[in-house]
N, C-alpha and C positions, 0 to 999 in steps of 0.2 A: 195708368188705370189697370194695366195686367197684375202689377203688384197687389193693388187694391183687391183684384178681383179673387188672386191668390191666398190672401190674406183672410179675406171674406169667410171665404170655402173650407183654411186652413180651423180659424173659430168658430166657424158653425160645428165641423165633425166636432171638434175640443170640446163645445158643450153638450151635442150632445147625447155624445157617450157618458161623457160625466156625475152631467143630471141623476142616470137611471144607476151606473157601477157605484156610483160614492153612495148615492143613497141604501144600495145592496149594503157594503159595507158598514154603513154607520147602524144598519137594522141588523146584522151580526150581533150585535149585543145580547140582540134576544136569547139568542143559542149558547151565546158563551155562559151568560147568567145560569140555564139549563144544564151545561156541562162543568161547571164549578160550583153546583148549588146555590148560589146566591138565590135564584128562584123562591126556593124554600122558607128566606127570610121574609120575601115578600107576601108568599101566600099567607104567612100566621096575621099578615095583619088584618084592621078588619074593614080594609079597601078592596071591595069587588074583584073579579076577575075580569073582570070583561074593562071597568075602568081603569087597572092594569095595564091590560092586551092596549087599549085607547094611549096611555101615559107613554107606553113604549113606541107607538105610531109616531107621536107628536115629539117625541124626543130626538128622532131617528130623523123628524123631515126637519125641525127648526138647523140642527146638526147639516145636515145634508144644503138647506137654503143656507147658511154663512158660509161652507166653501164655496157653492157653485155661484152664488154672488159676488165672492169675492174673485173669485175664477172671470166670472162676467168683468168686472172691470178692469182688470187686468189684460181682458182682451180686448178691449175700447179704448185701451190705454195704447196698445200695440197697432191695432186701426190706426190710430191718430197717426202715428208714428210714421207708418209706411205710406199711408195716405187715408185721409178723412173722408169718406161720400155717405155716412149717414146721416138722415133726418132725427131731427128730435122723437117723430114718431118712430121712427125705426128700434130708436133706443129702447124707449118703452116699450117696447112690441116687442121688442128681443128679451127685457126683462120677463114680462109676462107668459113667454113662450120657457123662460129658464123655470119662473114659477110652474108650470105647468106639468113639466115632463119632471121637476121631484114628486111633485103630488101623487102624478103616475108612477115614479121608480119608486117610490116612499111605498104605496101602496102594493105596490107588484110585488115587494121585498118583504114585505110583512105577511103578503099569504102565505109564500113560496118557504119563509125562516118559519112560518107557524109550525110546520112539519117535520124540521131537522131537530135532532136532538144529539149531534158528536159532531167533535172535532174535525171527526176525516168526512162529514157531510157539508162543515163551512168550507174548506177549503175545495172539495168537488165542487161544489155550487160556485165560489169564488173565481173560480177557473174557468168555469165555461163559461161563465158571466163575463169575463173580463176578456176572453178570447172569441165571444162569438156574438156578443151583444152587437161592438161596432161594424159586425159586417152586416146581418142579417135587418139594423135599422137606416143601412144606407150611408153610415157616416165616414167608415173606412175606403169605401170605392162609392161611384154613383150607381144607383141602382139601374139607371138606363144603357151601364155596363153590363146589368146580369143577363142570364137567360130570357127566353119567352114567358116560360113557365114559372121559372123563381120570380121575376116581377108579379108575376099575377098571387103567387104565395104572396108577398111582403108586402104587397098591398092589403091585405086581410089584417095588418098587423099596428095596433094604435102607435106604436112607437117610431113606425114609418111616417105619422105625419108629423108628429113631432119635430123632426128631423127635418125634413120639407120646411116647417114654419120656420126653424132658426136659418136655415140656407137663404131662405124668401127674405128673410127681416135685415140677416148679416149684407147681404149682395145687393139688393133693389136700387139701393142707393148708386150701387159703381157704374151699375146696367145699364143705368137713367144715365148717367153722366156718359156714355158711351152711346147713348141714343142723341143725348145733345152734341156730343161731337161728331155727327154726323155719320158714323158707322150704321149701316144699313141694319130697317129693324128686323131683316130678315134671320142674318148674320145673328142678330143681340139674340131674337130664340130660339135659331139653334142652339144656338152657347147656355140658356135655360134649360132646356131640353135635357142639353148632354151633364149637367151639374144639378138635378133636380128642383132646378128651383119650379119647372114646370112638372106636375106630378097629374096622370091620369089611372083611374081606375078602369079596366077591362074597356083602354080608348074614350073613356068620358072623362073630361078635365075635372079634375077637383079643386074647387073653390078655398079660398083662404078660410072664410066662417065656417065652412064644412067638414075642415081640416080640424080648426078647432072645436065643433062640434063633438068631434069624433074623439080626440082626446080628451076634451070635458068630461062626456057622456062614460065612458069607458073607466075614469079614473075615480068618479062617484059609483060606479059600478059596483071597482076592488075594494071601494073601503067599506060598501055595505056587506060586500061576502064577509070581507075581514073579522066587521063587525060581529056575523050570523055565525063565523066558525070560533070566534072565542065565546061565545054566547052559548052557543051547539058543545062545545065542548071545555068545559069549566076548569078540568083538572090538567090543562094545557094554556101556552101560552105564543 
């Protein structure tokens, strides 16, 4: 069960960090088209800008859902392997949580690239993304490792519950089987506790629908700015 439990913990971070950097990446495109002109074939045509700005979203998430799907299975593959304690629900539920946090990282990456126009601003962007993403949404250490104060930061942050949801969906399964084997359920939440699968805001427990809530709400947020800044601004992309 400790491999199980490891293993769990190990693809939860794997997705998701992935989710939100791959999807950064695959929405680069945006900027490179702008720094090699390709842009400019597009503009002459006589497709919108803003159905453009849209063409480049959905290209960037379908892109970004085939690897982190195929990422998902590969780590269900490796579950099985070292030991199996997911439900069928859990599987969907972890599917749905992969869907979730592209649409987020999808979205996030298109505000953020809306603004860059060079080379040496993909690769800063790339950088900090790539190096600061998985700490600050909990997936490189636990967050009930951070400070006082930094918990109550990253709590504020949609991408933190994200993170929660794939930990909750990947582990439930091992938890439960470790409650059925009679290890004390006091023990099982500490061990929640200490690995995020139990996640409180300013000491009030946050709910799994809440969690999702919060990343729904927030992800339909990004794509209506998205939408209002290619809109707001035509002669950009």
């Amino acid at each position: 069960m400790v491999i199980g439990l490891v293993g769990g913990q190990l693809i939860s971070s794997i997705l998701a960090v992935s989710c939100v950097t791959v999807a950064f990446c695959s929405n680069f495109l945006i900027v490179q088209d702008k720094v090699n002109g390709t842009i400019k074939d597009f503009k002459i045509s006589p497709v919108k800008h803003n159905i453009l700005s849209i063409g480049y979203y959905i290209a960037a998430l379908i892109s970004t859902l085939v690897i982190c799907f195929t990422a998902t299975g590969i780590c269900l593959v490796y579950s099985a392997v070292i030991g199996w304690y997911m439900s069928f629900t859990d599987v969907i539920l972890l599917f749905l949580d992969v869907l979730l946090l592209v649409l987020f990282g999808t979205a996030l990456s298109s505000i953020i690239n809306f603004f860059l126009s060079t080379q040496g601003q993909i690769s800063a962007v790339g950088t900090i993304i790539s190096a600061g993403y998985g700490f600050i949404c909990g997936a490189y250490m636990p967050i009930s490792s951070f400070g006082e104060g930094l918990q109550k930061i990253v709590a504020f942050l949609p991408s933190t519950y994200g993170t929660v949801l794939v930990r909750n969906h990947s582990m439930q399964g091992v938890l439960t089987e470790m409650l059925n084997q009679g290890i004390p359920a006091k023990i099982v939440e500490n061990i929640k506790d200490s690995i995020d699968i139990n996640f409180d805001f300013f000491e009030n427990r946050v709910g799994i629908l809440t969690m999702y809530m919060v990343l729904g709400i927030t992800t339909v947020v990004l794509i209506g700015l998205y939408i209002i800044l290619t809109a707001l601004k035509k002669d950009k992309i």
